[in-house]
mmJSON file of the N, C-alpha and C atoms, coordinates in Angstrom:
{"data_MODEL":{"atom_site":{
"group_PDB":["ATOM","ATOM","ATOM","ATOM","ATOM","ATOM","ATOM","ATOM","ATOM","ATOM","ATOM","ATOM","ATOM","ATOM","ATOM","ATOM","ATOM","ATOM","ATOM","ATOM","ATOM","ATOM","ATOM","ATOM","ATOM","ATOM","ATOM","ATOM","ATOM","ATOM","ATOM","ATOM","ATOM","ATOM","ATOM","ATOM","ATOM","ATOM","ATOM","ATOM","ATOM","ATOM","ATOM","ATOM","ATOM","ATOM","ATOM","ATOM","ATOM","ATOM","ATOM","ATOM","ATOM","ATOM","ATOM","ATOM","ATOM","ATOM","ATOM","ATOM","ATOM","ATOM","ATOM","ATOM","ATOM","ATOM","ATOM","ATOM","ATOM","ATOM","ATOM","ATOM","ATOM","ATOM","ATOM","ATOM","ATOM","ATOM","ATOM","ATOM","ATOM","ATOM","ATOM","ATOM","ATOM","ATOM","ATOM","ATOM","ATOM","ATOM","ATOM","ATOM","ATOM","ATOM","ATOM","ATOM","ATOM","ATOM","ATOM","ATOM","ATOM","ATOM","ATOM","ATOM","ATOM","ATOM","ATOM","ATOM","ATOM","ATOM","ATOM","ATOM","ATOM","ATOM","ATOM","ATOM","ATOM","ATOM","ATOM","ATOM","ATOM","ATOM","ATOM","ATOM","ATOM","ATOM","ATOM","ATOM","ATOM","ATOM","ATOM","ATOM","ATOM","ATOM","ATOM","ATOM","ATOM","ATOM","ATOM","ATOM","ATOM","ATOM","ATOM","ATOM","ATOM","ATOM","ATOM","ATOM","ATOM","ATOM","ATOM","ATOM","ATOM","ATOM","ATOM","ATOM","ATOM","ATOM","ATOM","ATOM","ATOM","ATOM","ATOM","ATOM","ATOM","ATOM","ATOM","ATOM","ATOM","ATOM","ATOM","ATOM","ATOM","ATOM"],
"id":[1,2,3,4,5,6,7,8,9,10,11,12,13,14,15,16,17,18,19,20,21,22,23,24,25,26,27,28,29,30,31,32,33,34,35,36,37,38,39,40,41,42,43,44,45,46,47,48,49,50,51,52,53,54,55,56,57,58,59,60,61,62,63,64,65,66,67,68,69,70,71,72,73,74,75,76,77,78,79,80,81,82,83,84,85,86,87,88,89,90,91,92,93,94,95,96,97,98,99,100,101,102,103,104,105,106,107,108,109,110,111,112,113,114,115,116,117,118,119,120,121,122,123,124,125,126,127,128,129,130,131,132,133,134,135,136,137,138,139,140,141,142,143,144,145,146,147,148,149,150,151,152,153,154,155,156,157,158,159,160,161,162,163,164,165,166,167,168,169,170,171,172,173,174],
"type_symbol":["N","C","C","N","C","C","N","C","C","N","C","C","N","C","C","N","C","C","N","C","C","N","C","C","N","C","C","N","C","C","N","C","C","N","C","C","N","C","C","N","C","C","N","C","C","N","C","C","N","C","C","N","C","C","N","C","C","N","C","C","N","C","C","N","C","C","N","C","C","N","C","C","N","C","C","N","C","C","N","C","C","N","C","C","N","C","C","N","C","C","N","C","C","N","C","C","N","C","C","N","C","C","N","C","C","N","C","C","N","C","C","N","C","C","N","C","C","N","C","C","N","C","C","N","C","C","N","C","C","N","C","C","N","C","C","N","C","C","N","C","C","N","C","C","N","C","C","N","C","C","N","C","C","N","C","C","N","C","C","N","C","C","N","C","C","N","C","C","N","C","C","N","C","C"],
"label_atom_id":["N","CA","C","N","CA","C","N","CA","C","N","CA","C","N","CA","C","N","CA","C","N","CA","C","N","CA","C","N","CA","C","N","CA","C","N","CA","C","N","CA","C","N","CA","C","N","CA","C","N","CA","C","N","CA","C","N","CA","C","N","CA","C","N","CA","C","N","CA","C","N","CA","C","N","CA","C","N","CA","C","N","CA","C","N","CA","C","N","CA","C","N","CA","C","N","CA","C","N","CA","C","N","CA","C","N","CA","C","N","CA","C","N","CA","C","N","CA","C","N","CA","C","N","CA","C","N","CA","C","N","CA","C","N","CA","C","N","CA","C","N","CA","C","N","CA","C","N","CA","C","N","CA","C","N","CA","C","N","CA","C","N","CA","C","N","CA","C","N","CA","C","N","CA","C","N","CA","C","N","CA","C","N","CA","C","N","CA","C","N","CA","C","N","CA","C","N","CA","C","N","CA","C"],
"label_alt_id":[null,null,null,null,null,null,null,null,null,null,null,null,null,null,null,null,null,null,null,null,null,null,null,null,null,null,null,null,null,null,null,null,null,null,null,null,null,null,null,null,null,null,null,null,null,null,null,null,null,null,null,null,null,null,null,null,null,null,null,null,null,null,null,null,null,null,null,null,null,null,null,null,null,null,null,null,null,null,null,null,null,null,null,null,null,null,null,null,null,null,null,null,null,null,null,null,null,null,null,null,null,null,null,null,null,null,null,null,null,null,null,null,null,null,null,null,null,null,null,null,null,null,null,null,null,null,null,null,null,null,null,null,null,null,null,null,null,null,null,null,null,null,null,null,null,null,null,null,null,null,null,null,null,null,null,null,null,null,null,null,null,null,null,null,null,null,null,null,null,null,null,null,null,null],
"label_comp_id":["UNK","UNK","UNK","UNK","UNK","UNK","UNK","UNK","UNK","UNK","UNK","UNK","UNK","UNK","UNK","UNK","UNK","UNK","UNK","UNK","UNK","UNK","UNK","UNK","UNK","UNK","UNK","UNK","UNK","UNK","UNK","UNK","UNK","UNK","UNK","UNK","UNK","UNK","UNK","UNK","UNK","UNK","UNK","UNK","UNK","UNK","UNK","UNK","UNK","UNK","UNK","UNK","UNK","UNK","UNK","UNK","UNK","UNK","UNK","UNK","UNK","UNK","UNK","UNK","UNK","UNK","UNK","UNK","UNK","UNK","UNK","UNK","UNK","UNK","UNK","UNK","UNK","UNK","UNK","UNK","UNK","UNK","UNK","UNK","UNK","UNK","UNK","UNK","UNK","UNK","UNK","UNK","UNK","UNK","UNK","UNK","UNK","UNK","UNK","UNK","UNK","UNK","UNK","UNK","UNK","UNK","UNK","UNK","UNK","UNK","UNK","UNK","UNK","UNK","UNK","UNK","UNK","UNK","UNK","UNK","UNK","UNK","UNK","UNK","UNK","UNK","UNK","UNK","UNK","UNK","UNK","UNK","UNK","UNK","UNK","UNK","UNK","UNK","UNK","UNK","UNK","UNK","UNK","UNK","UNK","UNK","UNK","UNK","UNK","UNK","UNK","UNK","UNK","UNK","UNK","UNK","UNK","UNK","UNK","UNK","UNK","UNK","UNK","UNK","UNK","UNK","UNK","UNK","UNK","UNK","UNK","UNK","UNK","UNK"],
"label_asym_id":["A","A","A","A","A","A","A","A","A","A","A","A","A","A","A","A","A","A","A","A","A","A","A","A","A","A","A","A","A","A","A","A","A","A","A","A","A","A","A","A","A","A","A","A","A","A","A","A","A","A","A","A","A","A","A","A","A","A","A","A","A","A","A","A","A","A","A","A","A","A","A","A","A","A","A","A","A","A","A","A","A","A","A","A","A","A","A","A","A","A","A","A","A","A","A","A","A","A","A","A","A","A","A","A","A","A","A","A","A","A","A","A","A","A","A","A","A","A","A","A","A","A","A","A","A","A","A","A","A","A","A","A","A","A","A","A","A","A","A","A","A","A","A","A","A","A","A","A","A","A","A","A","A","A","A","A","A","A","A","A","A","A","A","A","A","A","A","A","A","A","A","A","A","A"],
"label_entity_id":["1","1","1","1","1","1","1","1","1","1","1","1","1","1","1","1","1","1","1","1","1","1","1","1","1","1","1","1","1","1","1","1","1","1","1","1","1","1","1","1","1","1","1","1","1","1","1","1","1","1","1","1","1","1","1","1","1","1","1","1","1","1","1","1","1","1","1","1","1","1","1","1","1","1","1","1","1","1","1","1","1","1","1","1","1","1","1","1","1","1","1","1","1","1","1","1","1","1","1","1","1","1","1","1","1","1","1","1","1","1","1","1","1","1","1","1","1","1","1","1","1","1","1","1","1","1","1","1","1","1","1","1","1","1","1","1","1","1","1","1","1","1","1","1","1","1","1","1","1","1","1","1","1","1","1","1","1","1","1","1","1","1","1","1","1","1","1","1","1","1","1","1","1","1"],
"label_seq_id":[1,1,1,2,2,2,3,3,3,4,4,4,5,5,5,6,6,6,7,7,7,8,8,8,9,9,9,10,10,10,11,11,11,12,12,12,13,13,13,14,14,14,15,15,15,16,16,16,17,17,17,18,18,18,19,19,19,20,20,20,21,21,21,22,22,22,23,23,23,24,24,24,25,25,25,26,26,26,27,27,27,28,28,28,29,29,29,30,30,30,31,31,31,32,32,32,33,33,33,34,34,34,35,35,35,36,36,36,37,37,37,38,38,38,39,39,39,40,40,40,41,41,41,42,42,42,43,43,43,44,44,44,45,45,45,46,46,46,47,47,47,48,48,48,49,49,49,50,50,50,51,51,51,52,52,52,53,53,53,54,54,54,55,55,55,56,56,56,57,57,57,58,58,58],
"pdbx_PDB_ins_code":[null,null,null,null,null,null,null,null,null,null,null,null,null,null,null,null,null,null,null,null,null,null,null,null,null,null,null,null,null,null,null,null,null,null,null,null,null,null,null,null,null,null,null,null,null,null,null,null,null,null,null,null,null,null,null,null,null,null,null,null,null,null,null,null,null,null,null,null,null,null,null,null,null,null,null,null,null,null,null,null,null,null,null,null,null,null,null,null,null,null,null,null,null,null,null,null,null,null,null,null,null,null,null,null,null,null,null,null,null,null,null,null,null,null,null,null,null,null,null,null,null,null,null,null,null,null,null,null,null,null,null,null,null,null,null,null,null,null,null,null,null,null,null,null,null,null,null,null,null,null,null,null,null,null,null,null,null,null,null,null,null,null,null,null,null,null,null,null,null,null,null,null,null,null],
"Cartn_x":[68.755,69.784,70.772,71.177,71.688,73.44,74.483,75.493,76.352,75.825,76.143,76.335,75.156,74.778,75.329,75.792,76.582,77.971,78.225,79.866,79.305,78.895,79.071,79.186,78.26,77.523,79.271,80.263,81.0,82.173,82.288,83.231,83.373,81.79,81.544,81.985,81.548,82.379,83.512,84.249,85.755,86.406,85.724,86.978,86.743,85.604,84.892,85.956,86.077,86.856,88.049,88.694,90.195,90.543,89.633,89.554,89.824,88.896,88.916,90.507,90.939,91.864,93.311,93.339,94.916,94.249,93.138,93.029,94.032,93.606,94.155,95.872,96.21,97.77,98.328,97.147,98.115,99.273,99.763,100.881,101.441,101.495,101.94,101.297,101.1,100.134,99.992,100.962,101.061,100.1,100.225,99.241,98.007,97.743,96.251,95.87,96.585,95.936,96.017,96.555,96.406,95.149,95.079,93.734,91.908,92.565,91.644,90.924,91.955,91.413,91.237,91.796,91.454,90.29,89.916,88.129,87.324,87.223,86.586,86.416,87.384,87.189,86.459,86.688,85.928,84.678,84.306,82.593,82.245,83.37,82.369,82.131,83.083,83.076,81.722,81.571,80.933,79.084,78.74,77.521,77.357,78.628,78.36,77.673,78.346,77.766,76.621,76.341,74.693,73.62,74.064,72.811,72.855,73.744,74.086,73.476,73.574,72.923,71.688,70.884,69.704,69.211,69.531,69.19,68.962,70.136,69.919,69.227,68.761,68.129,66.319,66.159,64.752,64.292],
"Cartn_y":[75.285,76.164,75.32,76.027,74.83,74.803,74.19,74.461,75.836,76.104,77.571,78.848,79.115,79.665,79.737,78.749,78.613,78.985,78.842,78.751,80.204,80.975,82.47,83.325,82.219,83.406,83.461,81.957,81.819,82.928,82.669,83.843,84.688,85.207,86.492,86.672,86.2,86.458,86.555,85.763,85.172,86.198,86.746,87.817,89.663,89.02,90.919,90.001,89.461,89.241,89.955,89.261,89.072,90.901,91.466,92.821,93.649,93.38,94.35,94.359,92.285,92.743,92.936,93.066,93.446,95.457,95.616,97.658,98.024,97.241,97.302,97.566,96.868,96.66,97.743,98.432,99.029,100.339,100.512,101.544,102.369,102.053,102.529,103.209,104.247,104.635,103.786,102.717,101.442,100.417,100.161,99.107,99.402,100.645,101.237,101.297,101.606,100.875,99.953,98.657,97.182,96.898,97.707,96.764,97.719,99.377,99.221,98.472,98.069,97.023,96.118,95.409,94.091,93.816,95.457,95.161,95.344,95.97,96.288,94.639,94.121,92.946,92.018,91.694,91.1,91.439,92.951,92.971,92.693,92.985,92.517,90.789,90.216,88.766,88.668,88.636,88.402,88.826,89.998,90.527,89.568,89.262,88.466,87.045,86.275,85.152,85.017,86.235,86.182,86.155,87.322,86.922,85.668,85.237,84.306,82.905,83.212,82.395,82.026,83.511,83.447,82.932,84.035,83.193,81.111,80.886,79.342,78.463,78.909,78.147,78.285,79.465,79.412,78.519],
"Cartn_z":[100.843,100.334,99.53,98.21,97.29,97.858,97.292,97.407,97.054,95.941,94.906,96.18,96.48,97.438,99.06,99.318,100.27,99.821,98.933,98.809,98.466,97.621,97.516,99.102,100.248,101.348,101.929,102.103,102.496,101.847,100.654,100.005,100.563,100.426,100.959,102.376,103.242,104.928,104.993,104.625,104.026,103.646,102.412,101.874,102.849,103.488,103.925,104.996,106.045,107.166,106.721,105.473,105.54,104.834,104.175,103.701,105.058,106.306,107.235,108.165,108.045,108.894,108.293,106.731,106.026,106.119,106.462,106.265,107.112,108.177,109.444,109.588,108.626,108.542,107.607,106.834,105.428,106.439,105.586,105.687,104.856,103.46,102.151,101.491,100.312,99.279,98.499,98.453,97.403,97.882,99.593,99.309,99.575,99.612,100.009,98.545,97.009,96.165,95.717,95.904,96.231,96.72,98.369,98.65,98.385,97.643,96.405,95.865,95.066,93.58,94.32,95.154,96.03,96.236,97.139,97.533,96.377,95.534,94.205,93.119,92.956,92.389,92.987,94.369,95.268,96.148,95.475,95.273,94.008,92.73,91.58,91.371,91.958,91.874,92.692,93.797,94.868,93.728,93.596,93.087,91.905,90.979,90.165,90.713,91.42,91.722,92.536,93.252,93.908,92.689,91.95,90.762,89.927,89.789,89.387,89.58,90.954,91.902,92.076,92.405,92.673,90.59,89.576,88.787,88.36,88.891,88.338,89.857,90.524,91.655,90.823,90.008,89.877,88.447],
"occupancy":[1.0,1.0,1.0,1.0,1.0,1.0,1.0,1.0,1.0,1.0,1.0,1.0,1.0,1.0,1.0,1.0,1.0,1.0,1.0,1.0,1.0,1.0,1.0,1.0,1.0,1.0,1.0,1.0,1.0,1.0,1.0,1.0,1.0,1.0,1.0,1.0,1.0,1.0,1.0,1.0,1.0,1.0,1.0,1.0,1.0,1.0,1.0,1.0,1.0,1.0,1.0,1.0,1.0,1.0,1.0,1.0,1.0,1.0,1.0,1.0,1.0,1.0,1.0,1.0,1.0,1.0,1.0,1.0,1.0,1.0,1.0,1.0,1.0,1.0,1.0,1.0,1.0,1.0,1.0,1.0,1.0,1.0,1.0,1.0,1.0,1.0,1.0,1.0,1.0,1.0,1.0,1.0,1.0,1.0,1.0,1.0,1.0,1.0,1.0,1.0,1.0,1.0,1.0,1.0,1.0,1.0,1.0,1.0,1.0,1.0,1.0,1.0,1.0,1.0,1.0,1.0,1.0,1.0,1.0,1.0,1.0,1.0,1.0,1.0,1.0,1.0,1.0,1.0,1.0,1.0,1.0,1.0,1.0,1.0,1.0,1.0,1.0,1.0,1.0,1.0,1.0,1.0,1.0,1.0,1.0,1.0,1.0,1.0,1.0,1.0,1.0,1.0,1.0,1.0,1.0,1.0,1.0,1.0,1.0,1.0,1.0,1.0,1.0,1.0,1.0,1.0,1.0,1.0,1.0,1.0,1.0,1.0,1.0,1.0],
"B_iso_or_equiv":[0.0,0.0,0.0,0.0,0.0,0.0,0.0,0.0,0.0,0.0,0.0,0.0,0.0,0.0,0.0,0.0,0.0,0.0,0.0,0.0,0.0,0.0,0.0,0.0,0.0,0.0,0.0,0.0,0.0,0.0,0.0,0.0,0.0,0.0,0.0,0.0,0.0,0.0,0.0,0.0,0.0,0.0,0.0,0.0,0.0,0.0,0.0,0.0,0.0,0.0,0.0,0.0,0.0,0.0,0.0,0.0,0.0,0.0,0.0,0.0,0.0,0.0,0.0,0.0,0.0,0.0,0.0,0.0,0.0,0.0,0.0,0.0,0.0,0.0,0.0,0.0,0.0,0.0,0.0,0.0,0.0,0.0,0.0,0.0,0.0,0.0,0.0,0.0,0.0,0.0,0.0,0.0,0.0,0.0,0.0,0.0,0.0,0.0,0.0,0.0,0.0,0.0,0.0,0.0,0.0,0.0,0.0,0.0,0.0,0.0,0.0,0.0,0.0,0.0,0.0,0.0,0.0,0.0,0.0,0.0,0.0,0.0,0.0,0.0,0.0,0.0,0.0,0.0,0.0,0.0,0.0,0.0,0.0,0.0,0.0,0.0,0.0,0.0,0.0,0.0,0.0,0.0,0.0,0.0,0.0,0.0,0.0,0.0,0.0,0.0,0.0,0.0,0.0,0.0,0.0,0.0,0.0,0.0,0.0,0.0,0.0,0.0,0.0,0.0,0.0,0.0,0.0,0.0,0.0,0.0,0.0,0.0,0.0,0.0],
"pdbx_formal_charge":[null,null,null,null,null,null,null,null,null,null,null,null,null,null,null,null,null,null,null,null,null,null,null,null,null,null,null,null,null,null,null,null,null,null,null,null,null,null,null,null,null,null,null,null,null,null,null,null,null,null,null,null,null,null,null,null,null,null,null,null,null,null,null,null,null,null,null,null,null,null,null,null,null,null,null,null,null,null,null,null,null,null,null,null,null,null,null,null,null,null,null,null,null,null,null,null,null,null,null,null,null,null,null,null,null,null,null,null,null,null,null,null,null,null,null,null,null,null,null,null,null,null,null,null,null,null,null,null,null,null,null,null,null,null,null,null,null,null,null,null,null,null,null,null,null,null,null,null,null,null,null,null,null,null,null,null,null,null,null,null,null,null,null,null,null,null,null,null,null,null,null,null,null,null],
"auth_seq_id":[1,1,1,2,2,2,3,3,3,4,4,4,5,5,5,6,6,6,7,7,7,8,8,8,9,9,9,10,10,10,11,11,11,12,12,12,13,13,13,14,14,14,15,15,15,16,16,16,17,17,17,18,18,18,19,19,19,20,20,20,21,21,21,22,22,22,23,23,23,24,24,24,25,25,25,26,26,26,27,27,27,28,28,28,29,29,29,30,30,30,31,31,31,32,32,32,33,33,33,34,34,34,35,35,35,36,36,36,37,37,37,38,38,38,39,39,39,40,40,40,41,41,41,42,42,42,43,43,43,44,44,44,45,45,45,46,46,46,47,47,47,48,48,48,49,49,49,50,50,50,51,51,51,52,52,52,53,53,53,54,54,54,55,55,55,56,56,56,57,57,57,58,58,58],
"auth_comp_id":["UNK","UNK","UNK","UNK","UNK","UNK","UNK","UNK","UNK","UNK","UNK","UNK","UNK","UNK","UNK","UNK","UNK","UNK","UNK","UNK","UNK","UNK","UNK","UNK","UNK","UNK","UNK","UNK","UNK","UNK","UNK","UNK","UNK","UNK","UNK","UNK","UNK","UNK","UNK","UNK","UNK","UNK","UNK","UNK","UNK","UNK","UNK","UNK","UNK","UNK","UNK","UNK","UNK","UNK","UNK","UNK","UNK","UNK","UNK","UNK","UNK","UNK","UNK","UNK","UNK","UNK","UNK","UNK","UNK","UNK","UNK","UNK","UNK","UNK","UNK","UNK","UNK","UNK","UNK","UNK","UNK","UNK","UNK","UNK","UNK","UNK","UNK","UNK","UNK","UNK","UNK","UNK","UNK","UNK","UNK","UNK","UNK","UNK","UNK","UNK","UNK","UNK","UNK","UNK","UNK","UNK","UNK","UNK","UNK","UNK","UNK","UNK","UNK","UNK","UNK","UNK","UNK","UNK","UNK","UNK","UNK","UNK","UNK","UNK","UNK","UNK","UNK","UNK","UNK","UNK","UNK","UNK","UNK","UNK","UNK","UNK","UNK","UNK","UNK","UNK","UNK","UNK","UNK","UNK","UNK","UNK","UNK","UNK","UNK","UNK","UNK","UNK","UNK","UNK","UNK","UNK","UNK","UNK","UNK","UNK","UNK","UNK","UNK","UNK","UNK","UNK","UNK","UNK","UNK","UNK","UNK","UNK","UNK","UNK"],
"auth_asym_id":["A","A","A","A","A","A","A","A","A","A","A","A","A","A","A","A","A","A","A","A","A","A","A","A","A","A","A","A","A","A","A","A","A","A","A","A","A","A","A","A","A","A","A","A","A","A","A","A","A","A","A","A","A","A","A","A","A","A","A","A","A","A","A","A","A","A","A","A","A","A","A","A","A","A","A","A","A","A","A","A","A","A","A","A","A","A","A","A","A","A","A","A","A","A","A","A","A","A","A","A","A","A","A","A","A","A","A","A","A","A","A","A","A","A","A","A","A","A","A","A","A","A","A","A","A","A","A","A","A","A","A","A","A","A","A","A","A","A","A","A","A","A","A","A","A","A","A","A","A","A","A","A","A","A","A","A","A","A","A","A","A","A","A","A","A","A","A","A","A","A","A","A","A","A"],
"auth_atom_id":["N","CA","C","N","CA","C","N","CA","C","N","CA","C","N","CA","C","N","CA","C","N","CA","C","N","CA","C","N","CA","C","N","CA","C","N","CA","C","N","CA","C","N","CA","C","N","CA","C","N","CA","C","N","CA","C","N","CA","C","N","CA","C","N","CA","C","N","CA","C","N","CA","C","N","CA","C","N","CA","C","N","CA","C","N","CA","C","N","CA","C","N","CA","C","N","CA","C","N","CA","C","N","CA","C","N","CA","C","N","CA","C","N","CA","C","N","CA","C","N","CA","C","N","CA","C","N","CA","C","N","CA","C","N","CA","C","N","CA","C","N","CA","C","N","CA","C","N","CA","C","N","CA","C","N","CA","C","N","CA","C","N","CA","C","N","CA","C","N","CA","C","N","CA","C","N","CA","C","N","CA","C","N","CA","C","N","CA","C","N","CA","C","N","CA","C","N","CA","C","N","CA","C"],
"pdbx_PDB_model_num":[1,1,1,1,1,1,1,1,1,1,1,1,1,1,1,1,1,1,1,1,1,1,1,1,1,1,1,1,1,1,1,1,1,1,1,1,1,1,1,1,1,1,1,1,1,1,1,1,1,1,1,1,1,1,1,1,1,1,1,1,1,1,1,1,1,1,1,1,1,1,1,1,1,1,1,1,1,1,1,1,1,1,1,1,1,1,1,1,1,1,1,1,1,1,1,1,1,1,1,1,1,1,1,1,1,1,1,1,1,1,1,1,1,1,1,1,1,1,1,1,1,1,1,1,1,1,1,1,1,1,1,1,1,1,1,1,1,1,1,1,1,1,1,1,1,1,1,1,1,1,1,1,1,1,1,1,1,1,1,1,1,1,1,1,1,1,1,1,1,1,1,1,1,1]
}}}
Protein backbone atom coordinates (compact mmCIF):
# COMPACT_ATOMS: atom_id res chain seq x y z
CA UNK A 1 0.00 0.00 0.00
CA UNK A 2 1.66 3.20 -1.28
CA UNK A 3 1.80 6.32 0.93
CA UNK A 4 -0.94 8.33 -1.27
CA UNK A 5 -3.30 5.88 -0.24
CA UNK A 6 -2.79 5.82 3.24
CA UNK A 7 -2.89 9.38 3.79
CA UNK A 8 -6.32 9.54 1.72
CA UNK A 9 -7.73 6.19 3.90
CA UNK A 10 -6.53 8.43 6.98
CA UNK A 11 -8.28 11.73 5.81
CA UNK A 12 -10.94 9.89 5.28
CA UNK A 13 -11.55 8.43 9.02
CA UNK A 14 -10.33 11.71 10.30
CA UNK A 15 -12.69 14.00 8.77
CA UNK A 16 -15.94 11.24 8.86
CA UNK A 17 -14.87 11.07 12.86
CA UNK A 18 -14.65 14.75 13.35
CA UNK A 19 -18.05 15.34 10.90
CA UNK A 20 -20.04 12.94 13.24
CA UNK A 21 -18.87 14.46 16.45
CA UNK A 22 -19.30 18.60 15.62
CA UNK A 23 -23.39 17.03 14.15
CA UNK A 24 -23.58 16.24 17.44
CA UNK A 25 -23.01 19.74 18.75
CA UNK A 26 -24.91 21.80 16.00
CA UNK A 27 -27.58 24.07 17.32
CA UNK A 28 -28.09 26.91 14.81
CA UNK A 29 -29.64 27.02 11.14
CA UNK A 30 -26.26 28.71 10.58
CA UNK A 31 -24.14 26.07 11.53
CA UNK A 32 -26.18 23.25 10.16
CA UNK A 33 -25.23 25.06 6.87
CA UNK A 34 -21.62 25.29 7.75
CA UNK A 35 -21.42 21.72 8.37
CA UNK A 36 -23.40 21.27 5.01
CA UNK A 37 -20.79 22.53 2.89
CA UNK A 38 -18.27 21.14 5.39
CA UNK A 39 -19.36 17.57 4.67
CA UNK A 40 -19.89 18.12 0.91
CA UNK A 41 -16.36 19.50 0.25
CA UNK A 42 -14.89 16.81 2.23
CA UNK A 43 -16.56 14.07 0.14
CA UNK A 44 -15.55 15.87 -2.96
CA UNK A 45 -11.93 16.18 -1.76
CA UNK A 46 -11.89 12.74 -0.38
CA UNK A 47 -13.54 10.92 -4.03
CA UNK A 48 -11.11 13.14 -5.67
CA UNK A 49 -8.04 11.68 -4.19
CA UNK A 50 -9.21 7.95 -4.21
CA UNK A 51 -9.37 8.10 -7.94
CA UNK A 52 -6.65 9.83 -7.98
CA UNK A 53 -5.07 7.42 -6.24
CA UNK A 54 -6.05 4.34 -7.50
CA UNK A 55 -5.19 6.01 -10.96
CA UNK A 56 -1.36 6.73 -10.34
CA UNK A 57 -0.58 3.39 -8.38
CA UNK A 58 -1.38 1.56 -11.87
Amino acid sequence: MNFFLLFTLGLFFIGLTGLVFIKKKIETVHSILWWITAATAWGMVNIFLVVWSFHTSL
